[in-house]
C-alpha positions as CSV (number, residue, x, y, z in Angstrom):
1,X,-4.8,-16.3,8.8
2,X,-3.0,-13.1,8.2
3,X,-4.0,-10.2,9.7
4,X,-2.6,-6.4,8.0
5,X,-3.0,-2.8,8.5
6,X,-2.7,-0.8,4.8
7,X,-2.0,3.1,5.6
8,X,-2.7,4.1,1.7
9,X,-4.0,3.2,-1.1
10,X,-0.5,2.7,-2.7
11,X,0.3,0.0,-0.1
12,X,-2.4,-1.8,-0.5
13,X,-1.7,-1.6,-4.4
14,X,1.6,-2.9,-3.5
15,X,0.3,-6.1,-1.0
16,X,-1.7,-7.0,-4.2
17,X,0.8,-6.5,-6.7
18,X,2.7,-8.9,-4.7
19,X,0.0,-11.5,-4.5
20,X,-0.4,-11.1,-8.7
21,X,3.1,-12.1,-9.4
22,X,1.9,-15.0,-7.9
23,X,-1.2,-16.1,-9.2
24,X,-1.7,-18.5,-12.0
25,X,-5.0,-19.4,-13.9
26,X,-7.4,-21.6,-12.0
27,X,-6.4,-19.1,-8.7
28,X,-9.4,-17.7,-7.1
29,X,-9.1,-14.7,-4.7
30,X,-12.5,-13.3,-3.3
31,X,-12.6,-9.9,-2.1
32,X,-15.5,-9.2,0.6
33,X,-15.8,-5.7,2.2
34,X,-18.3,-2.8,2.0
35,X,-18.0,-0.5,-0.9
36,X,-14.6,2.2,-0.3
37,X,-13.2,-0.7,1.8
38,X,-10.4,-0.9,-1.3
39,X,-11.3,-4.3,-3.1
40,X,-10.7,-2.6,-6.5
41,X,-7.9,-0.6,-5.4
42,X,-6.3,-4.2,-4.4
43,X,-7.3,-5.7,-7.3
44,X,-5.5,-3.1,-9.6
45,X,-2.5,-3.8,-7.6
46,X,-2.9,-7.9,-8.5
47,X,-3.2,-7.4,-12.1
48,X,-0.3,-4.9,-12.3
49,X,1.9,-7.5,-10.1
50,X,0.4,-10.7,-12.4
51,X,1.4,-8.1,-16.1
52,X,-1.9,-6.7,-17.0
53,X,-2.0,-4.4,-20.1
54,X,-5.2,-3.1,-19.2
55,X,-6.6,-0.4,-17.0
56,X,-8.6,-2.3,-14.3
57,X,-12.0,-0.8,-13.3
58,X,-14.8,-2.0,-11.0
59,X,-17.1,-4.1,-13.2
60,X,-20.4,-2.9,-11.4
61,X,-22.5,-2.7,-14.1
62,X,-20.7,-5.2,-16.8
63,X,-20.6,-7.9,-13.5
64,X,-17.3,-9.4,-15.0
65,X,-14.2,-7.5,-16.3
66,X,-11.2,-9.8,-18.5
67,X,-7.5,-8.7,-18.5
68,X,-5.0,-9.8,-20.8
69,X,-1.1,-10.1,-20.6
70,X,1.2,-10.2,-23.4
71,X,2.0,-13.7,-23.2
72,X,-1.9,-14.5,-23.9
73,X,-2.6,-15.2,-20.1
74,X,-6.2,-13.9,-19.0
75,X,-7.3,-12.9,-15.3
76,X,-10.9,-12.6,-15.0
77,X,-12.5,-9.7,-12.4
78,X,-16.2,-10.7,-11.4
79,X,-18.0,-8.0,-8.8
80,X,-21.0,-10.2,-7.3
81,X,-22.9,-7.0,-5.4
82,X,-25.6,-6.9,-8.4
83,X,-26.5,-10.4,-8.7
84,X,-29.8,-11.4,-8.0
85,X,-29.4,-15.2,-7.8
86,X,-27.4,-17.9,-7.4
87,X,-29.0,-19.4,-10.7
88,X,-27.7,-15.9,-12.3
89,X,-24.6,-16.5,-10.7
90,X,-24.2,-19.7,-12.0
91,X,-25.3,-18.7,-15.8
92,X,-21.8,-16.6,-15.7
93,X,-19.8,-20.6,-16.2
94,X,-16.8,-19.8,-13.1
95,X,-15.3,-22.8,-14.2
96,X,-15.1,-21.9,-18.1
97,X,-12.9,-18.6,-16.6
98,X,-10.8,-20.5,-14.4
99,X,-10.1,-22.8,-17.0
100,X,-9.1,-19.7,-18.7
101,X,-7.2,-17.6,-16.0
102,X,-7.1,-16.6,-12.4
103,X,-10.5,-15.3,-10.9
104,X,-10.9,-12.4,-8.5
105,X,-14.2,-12.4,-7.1
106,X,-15.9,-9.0,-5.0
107,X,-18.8,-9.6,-3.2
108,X,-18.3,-13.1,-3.2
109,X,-20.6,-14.1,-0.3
110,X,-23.3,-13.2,-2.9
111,X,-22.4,-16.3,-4.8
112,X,-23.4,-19.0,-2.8
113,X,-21.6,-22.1,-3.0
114,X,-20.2,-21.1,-6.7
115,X,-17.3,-20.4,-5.3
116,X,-14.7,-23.8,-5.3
117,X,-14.2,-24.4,-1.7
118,X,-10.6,-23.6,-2.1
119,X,-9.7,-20.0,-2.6
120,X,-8.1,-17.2,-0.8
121,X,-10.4,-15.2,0.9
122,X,-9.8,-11.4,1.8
123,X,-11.9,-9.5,4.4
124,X,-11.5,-5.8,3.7
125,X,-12.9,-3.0,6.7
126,X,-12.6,0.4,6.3
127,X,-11.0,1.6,9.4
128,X,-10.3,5.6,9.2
129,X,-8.9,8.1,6.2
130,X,-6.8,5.9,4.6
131,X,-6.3,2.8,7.0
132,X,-7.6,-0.6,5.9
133,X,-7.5,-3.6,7.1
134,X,-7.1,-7.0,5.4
135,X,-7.2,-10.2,6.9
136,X,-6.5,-13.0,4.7
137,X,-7.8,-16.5,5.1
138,X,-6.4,-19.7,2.5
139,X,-8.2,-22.4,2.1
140,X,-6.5,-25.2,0.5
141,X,-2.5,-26.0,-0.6
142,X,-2.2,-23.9,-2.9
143,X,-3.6,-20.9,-1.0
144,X,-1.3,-21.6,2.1
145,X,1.2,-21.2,-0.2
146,X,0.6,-17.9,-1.6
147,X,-0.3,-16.6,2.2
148,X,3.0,-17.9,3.0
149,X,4.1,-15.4,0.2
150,X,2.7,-12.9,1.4
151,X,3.3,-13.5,4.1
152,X,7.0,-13.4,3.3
153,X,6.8,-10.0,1.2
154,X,5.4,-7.8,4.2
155,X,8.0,-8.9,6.3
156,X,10.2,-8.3,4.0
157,X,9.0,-4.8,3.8
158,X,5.4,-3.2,2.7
C-alpha cells in the first residue's frame, strides 16, 4: 500500500501521468472516491502520461469513454456510478476492452465481481481546498510493479 497527500489538482495530474507511461493494455486501475474527490482529474493525468490524443472527460452519462494514441493503442475510461446492475455491468464485455487496451474503472465497487481480481486499486478522499488523498492498493505482479513505480517517481520528486 501507498499512502499520498496531492496539494493540487496539477499534482495529482502529474502522479497519474506517471502511472500512464506505465500502463499497457490488459492494465486495470479502479478509481473509488466520492464525486470532486479527483478521479477524473487523475485520470486525465494517466492518459496524458500513457500519449492520449484526446480530451478526457467524465463519461457519466455515456458510462464508457475510448482514447486513442497514435500508434493505434486504446485506453478505455468506464465510470460505474450509474449502473443499475451487475447484469448491466456485465453487458458492457470488460474483457473485450482489456483485450483492447488498458481499463480505468470509477466507481468500481459498483461492479461486483466484474472486476479481475488483479488490478490497482485507488482510494480517493477529499480532504480540504485542494488536498487529496490517494492510497493505492496492487493486487497482483504486475500491480506491485507499477506501485513500485510509483512508488519510485514521488520520491523522486512530485
Amino acid at each position: 500500500m501507498l499512502e499520498f497527500f496531492s496539494r493540487s489538482a496539477e499534482q495529482t495530474r502529474r502522479i497519474g501521468a506517471r502511472l500512464g507511461g506505465m500502463l499497457q493494455a490488459g492494465d486495470v486501475i479502479c478509481l473509488q472516491g466520492n464525486l470532486g474527490a479527483g478521479k477524473t482529474t487523475f485520470t486525465q493525468g494517466l492518459a496524458q502520461g500513457w500519449g492520449s490524443l484526446d480530451t478526457v472527460s467524465s463519461p457519466t452519462f455515456i458510462l464508457v469513454n475510448m482514447y486513442r494514441r497514435a500508434d493505434g493503442g486504446r485506453m478505455f475510461h468506464l465510470d460505474g456510478y450509474r449502473l443499475d446492475s451487475a447484469p448491466e455491468a456485465e453487458e458492457l464485455d470488460l474483457d473485450s476492452m482489456l483485450a483492447e487496451g488498458a481499463l480505468v474503472v470509477e466507481w468500481p465497487e459498483r461492479l461486483d465481481d466484474l472486476i479481475p481480481s488483479e488490478h490497482l486499486w485507488i482510494g480517493f478522499e477529499h480532504i480540504e481546498d485542494e488536498t487529496r488523498q490517494m492510497k493505492f492498493h496492487a493486487r497482483g505482479i504486475r500491480y506491485d510493479g507499477l506501485l513500485d513505480g510509483i512508488r519510485q517517481s514521488i520520491v523522486g520528486g512530485s
